[in-house]
Backbone atoms as SQL, in Angstrom:
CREATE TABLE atoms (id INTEGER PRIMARY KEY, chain TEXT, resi INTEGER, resn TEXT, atom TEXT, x REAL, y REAL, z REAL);
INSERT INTO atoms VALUES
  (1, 'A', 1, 'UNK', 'N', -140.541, 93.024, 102.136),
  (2, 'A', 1, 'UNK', 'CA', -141.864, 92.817, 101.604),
  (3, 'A', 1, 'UNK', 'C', -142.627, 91.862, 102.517),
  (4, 'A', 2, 'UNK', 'N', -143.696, 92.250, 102.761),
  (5, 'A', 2, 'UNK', 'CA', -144.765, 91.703, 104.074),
  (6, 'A', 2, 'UNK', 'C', -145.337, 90.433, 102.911),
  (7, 'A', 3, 'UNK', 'N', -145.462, 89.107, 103.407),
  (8, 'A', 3, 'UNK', 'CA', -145.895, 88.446, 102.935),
  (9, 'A', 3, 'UNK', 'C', -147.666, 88.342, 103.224),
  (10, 'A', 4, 'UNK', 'N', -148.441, 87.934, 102.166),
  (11, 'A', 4, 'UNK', 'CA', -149.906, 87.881, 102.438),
  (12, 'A', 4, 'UNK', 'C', -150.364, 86.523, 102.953),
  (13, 'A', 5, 'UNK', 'N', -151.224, 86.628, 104.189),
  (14, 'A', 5, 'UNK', 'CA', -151.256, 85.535, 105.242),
  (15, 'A', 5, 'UNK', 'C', -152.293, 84.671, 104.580),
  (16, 'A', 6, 'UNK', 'N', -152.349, 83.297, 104.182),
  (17, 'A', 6, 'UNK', 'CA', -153.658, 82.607, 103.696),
  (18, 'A', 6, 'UNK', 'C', -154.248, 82.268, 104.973),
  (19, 'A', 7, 'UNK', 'N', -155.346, 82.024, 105.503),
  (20, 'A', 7, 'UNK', 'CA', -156.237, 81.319, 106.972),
  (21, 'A', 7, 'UNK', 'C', -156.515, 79.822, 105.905),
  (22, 'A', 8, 'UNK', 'N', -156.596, 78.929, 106.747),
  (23, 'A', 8, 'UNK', 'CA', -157.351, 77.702, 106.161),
  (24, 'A', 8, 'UNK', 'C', -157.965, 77.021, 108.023),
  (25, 'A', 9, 'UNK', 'N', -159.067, 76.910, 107.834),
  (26, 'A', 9, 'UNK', 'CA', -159.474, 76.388, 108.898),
  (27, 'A', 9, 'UNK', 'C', -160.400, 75.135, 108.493),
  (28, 'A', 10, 'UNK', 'N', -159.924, 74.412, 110.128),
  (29, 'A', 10, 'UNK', 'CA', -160.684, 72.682, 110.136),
  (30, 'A', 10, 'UNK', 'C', -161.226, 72.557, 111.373),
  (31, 'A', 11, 'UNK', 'N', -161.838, 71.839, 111.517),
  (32, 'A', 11, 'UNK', 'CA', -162.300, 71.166, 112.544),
  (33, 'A', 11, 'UNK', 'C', -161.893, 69.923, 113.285),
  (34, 'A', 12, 'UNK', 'N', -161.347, 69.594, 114.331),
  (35, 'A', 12, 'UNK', 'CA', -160.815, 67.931, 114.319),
  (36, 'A', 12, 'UNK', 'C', -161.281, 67.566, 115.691),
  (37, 'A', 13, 'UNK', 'N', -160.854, 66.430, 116.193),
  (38, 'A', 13, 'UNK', 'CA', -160.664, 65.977, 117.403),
  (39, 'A', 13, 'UNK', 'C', -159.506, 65.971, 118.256),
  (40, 'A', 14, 'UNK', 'N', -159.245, 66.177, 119.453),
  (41, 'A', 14, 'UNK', 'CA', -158.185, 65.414, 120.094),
  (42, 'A', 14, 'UNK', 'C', -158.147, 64.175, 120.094),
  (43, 'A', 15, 'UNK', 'N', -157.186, 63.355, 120.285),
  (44, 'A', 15, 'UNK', 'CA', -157.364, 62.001, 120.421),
  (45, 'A', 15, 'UNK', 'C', -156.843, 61.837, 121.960),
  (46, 'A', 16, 'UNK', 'N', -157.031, 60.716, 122.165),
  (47, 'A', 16, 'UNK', 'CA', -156.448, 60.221, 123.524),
  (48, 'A', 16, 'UNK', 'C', -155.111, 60.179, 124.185),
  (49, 'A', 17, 'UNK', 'N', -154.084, 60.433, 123.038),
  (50, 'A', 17, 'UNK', 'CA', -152.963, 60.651, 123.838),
  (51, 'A', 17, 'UNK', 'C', -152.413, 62.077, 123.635),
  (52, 'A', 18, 'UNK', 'N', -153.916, 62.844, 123.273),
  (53, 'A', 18, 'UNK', 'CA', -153.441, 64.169, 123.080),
  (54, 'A', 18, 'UNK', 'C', -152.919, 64.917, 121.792),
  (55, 'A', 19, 'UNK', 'N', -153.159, 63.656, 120.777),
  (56, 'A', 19, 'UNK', 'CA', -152.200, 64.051, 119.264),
  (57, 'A', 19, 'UNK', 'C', -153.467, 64.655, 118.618),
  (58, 'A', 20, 'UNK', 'N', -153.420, 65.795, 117.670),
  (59, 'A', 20, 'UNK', 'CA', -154.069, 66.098, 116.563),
  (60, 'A', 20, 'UNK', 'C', -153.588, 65.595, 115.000),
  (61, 'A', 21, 'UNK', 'N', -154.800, 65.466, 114.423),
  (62, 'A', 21, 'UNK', 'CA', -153.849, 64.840, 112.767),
  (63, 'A', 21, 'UNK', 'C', -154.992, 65.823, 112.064),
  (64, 'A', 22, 'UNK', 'N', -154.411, 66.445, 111.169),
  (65, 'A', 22, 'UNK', 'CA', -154.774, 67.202, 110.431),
  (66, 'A', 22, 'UNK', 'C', -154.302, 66.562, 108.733),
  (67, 'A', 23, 'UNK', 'N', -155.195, 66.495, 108.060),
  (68, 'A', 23, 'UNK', 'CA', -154.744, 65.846, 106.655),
  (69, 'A', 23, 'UNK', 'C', -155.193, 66.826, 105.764),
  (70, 'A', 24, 'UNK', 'N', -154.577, 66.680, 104.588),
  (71, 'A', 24, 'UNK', 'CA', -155.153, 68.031, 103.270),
  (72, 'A', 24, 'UNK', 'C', -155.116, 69.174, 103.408),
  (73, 'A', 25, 'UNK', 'N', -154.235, 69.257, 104.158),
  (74, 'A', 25, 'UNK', 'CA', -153.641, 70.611, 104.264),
  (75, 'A', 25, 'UNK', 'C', -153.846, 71.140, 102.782),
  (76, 'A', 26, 'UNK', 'N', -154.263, 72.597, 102.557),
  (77, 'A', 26, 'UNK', 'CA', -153.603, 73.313, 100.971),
  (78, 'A', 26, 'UNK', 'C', -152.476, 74.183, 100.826),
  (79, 'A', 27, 'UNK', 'N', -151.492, 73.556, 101.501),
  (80, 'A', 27, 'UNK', 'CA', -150.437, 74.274, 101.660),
  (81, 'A', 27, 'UNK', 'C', -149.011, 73.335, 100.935),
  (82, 'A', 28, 'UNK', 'N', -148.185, 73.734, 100.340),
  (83, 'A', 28, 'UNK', 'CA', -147.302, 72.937, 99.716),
  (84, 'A', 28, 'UNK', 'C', -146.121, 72.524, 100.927),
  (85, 'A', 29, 'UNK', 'N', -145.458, 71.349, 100.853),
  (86, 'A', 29, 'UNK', 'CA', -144.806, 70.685, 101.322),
  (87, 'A', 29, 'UNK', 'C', -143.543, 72.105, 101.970),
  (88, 'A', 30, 'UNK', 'N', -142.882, 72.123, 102.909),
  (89, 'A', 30, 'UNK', 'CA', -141.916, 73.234, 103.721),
  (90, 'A', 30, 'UNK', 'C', -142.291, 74.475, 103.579),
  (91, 'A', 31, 'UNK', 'N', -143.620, 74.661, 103.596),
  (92, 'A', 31, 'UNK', 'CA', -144.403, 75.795, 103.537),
  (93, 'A', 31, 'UNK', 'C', -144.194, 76.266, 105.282),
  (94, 'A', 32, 'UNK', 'N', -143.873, 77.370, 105.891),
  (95, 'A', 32, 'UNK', 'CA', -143.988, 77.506, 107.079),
  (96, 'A', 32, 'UNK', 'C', -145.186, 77.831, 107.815),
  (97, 'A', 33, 'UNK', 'N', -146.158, 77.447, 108.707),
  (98, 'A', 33, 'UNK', 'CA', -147.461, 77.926, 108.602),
  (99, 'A', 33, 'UNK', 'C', -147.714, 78.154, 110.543),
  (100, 'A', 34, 'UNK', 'N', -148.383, 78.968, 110.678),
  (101, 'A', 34, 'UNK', 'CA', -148.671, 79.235, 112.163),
  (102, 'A', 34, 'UNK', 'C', -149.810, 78.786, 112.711),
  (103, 'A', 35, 'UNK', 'N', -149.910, 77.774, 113.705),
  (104, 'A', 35, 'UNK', 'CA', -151.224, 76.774, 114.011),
  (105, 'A', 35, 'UNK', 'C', -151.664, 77.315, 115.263),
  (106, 'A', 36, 'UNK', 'N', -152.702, 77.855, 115.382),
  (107, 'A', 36, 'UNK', 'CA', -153.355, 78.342, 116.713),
  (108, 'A', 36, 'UNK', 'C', -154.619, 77.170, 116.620),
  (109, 'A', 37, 'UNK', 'N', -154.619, 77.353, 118.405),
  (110, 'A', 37, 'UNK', 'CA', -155.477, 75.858, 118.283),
  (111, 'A', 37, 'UNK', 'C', -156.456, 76.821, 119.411),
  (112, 'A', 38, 'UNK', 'N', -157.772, 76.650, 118.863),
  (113, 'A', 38, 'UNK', 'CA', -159.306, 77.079, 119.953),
  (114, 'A', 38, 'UNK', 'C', -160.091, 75.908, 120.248),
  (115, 'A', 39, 'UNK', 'N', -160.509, 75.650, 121.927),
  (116, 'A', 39, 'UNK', 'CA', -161.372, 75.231, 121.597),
  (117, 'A', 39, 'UNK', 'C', -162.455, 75.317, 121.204),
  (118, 'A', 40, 'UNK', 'N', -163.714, 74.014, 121.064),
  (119, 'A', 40, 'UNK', 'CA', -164.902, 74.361, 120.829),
  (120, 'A', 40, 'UNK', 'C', -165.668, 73.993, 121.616),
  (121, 'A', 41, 'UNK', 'N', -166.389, 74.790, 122.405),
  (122, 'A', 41, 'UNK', 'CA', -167.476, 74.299, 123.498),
  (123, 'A', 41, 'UNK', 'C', -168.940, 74.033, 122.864),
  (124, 'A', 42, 'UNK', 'N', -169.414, 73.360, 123.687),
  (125, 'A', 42, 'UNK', 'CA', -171.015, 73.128, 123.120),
  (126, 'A', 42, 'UNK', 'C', -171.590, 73.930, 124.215),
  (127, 'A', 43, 'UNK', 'N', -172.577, 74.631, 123.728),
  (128, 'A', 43, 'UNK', 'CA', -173.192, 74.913, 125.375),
  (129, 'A', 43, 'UNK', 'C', -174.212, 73.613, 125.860),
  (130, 'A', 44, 'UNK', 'N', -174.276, 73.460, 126.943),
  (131, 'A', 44, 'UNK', 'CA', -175.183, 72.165, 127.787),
  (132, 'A', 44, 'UNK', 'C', -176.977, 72.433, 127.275),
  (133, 'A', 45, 'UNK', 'N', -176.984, 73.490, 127.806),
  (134, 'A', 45, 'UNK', 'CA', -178.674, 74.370, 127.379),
  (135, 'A', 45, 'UNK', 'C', -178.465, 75.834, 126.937),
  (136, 'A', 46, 'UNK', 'N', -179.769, 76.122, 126.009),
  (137, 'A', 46, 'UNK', 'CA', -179.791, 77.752, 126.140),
  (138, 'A', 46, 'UNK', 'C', -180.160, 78.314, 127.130),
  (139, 'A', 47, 'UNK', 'N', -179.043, 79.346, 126.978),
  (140, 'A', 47, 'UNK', 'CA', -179.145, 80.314, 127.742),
  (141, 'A', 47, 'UNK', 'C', -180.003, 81.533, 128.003),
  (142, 'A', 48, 'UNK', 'N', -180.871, 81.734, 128.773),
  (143, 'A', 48, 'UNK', 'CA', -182.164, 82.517, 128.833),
  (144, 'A', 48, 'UNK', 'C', -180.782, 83.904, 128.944),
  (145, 'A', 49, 'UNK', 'N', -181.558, 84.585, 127.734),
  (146, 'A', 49, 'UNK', 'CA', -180.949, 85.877, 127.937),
  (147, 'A', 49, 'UNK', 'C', -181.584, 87.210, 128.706),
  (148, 'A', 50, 'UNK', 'N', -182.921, 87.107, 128.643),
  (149, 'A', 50, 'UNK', 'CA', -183.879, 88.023, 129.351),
  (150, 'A', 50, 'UNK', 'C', -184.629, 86.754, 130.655),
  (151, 'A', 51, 'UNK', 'N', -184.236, 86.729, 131.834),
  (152, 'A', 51, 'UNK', 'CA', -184.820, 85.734, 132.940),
  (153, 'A', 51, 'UNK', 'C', -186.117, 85.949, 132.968),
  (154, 'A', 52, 'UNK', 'N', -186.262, 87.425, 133.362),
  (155, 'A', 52, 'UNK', 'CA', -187.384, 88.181, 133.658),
  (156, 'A', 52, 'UNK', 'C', -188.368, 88.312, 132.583),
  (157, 'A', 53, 'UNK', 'N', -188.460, 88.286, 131.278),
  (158, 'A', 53, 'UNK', 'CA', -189.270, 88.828, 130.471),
  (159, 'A', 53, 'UNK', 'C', -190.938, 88.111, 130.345),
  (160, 'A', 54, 'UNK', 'N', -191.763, 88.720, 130.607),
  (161, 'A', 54, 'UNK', 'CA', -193.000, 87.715, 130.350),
  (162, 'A', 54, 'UNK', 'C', -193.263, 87.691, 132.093),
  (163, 'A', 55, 'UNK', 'N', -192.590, 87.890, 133.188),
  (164, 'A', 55, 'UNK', 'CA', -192.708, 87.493, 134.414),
  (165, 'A', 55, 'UNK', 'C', -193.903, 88.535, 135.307),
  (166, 'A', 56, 'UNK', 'N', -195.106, 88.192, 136.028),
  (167, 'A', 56, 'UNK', 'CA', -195.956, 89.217, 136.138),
  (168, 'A', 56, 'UNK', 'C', -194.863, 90.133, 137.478),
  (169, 'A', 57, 'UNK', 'N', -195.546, 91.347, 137.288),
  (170, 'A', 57, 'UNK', 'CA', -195.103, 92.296, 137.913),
  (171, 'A', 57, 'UNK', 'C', -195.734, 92.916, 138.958),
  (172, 'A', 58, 'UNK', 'N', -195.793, 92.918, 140.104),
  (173, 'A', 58, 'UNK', 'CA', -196.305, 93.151, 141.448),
  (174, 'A', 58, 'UNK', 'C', -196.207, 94.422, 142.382),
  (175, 'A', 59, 'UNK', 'N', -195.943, 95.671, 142.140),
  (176, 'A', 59, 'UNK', 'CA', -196.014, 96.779, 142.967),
  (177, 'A', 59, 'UNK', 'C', -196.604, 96.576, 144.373),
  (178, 'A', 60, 'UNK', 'N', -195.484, 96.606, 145.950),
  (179, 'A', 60, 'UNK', 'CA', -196.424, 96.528, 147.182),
  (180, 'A', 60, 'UNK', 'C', -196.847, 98.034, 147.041),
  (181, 'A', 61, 'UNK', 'N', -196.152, 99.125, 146.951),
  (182, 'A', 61, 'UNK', 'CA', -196.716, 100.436, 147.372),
  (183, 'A', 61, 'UNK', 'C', -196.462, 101.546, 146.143),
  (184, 'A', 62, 'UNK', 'N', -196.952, 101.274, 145.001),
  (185, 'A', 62, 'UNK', 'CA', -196.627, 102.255, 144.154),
  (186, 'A', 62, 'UNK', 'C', -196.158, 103.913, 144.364),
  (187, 'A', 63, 'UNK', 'N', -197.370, 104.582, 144.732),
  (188, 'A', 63, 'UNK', 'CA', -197.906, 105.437, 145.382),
  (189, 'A', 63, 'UNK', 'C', -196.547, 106.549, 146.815),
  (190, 'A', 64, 'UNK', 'N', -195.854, 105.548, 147.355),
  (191, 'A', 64, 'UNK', 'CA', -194.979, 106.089, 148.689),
  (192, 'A', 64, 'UNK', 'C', -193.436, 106.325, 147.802),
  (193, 'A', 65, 'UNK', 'N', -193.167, 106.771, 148.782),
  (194, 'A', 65, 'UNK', 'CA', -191.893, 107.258, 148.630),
  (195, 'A', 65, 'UNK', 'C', -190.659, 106.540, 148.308),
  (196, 'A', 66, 'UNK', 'N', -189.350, 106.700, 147.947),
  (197, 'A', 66, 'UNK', 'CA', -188.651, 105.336, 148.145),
  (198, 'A', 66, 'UNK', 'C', -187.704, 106.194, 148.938),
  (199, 'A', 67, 'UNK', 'N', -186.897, 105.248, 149.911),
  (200, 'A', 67, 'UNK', 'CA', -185.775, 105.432, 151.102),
  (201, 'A', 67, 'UNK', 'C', -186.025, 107.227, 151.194),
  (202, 'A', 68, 'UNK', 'N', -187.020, 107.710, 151.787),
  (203, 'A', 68, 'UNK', 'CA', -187.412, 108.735, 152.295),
  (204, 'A', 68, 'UNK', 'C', -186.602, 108.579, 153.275),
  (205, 'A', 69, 'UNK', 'N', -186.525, 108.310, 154.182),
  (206, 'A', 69, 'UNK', 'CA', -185.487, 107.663, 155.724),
  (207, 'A', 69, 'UNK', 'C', -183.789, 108.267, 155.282),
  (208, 'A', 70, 'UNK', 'N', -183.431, 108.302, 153.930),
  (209, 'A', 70, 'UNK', 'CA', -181.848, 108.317, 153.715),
  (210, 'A', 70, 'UNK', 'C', -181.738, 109.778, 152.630),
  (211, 'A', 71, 'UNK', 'N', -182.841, 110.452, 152.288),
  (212, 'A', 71, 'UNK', 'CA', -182.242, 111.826, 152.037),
  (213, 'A', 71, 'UNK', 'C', -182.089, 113.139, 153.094),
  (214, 'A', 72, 'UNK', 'N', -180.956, 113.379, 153.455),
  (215, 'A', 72, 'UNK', 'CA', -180.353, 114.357, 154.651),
  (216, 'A', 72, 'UNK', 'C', -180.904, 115.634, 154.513),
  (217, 'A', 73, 'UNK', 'N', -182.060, 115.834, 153.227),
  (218, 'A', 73, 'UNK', 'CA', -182.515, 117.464, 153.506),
  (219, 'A', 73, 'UNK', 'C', -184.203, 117.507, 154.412),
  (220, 'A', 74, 'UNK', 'N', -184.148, 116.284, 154.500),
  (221, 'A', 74, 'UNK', 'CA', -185.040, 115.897, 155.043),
  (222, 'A', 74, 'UNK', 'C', -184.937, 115.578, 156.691),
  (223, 'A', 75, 'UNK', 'N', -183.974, 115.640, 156.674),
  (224, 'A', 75, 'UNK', 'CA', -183.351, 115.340, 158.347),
  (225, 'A', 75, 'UNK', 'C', -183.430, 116.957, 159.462);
């Protein structure tokens, strides 16, 4: 019989010599439990997801051809 997995998640710090303390657990005392540890990044700034958007747009030669020079039926 597959046992049903509870999640309980926290938030903490590292400390300085590297120890985590986790308190209040809701789990009863020789309970066996599996601890995956993520970090959490902050991002520094947002991140422009569109660079370009809003940026004016400049055509030198609308009108001509493009790499006319590199199709071979043309050669």
């Amino acid at each position: 019989m597959k046992s049903k997995m509870q999640a309980y998640r926290v938030e903490t710090t590292v400390t300085q010599d590297g120890t985590l303390i986790i308190k209040g657990v809701p789990f009863r005392a020789g309970t066996k439990v599996e601890v995956i540890i993520l970090s959490h990044f902050r991002k520094a700034a947002k991140e422009v997801r569109y660079p370009l958007r809003g940026k004016p747009i400049r055509y030198l030669a609308p009108f001509e051809s493009v790499a006319e020079d590199e199709w071979e039926a043309l050669s």
